[in-house]
C-alpha positions in Angstrom: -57.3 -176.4 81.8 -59.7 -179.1 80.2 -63.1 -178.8 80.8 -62.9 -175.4 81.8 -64.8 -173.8 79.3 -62.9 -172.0 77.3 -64.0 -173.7 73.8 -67.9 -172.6 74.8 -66.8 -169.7 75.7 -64.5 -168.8 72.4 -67.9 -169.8 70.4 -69.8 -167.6 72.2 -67.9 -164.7 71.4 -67.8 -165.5 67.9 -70.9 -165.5 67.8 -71.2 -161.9 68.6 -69.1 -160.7 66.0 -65.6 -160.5 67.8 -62.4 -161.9 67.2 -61.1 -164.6 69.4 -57.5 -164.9 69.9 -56.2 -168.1 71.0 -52.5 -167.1 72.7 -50.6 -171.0 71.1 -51.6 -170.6 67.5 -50.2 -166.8 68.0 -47.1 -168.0 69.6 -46.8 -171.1 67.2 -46.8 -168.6 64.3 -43.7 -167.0 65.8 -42.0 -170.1 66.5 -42.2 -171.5 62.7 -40.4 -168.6 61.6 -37.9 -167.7 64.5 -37.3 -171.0 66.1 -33.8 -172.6 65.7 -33.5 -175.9 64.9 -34.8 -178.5 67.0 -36.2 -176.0 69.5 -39.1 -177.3 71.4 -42.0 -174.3 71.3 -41.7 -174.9 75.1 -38.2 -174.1 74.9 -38.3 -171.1 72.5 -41.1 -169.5 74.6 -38.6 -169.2 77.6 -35.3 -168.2 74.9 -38.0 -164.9 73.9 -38.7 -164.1 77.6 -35.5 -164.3 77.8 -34.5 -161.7 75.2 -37.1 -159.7 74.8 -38.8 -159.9 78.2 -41.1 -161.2 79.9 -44.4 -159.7 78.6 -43.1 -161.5 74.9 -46.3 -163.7 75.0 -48.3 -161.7 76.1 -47.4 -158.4 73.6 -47.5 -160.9 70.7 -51.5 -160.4 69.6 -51.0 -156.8 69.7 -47.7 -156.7 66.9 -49.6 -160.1 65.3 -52.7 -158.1 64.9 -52.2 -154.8 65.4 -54.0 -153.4 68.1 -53.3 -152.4 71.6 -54.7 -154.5 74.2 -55.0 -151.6 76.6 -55.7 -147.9 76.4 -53.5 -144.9 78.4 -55.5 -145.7 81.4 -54.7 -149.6 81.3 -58.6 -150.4 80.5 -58.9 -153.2 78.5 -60.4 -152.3 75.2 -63.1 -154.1 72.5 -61.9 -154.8 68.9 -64.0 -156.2 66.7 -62.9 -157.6 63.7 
């Protein structure tokens, strides 16, 4: 949402020495190489749901990155980079 925050917030946590994340340039990475042509991102973000379920947004820091975003007891972890 605009205006919420989230840019201050990102900064912030630079600042502090970790790595912010932001979830469109992850998923527009994806989309230039997979997308089919003329596929709207909009568009290929529902085909990968689709296919590969519908946590494929949301797993796609982890293989982008390589880290898991939650430990055996579902606790959200820190990674620094």
């Amino acid at each position: 949402m605009p205006g919420s925050g989230k840019d201050t917030l990102s900064q912030a946590i630079k600042e502090r020495g970790y790595k912010v994340i932001v979830m469109s340039e992850v998923l527009k990475e994806r989309y230039a190489k997979e997308a089919l042509p003329g596929e709207r991102l909009m568009d290929f973000a529902f085909r990968m749901r689709r296919e590969r379920g519908r946590g494929f947004v949301a797993e796609l820091p982890r293989e982008a990155y390589g880290f898991r975003l939650q430990n055996e007891e579902g606790k959200g972890q820190r990674v620094r980079r």
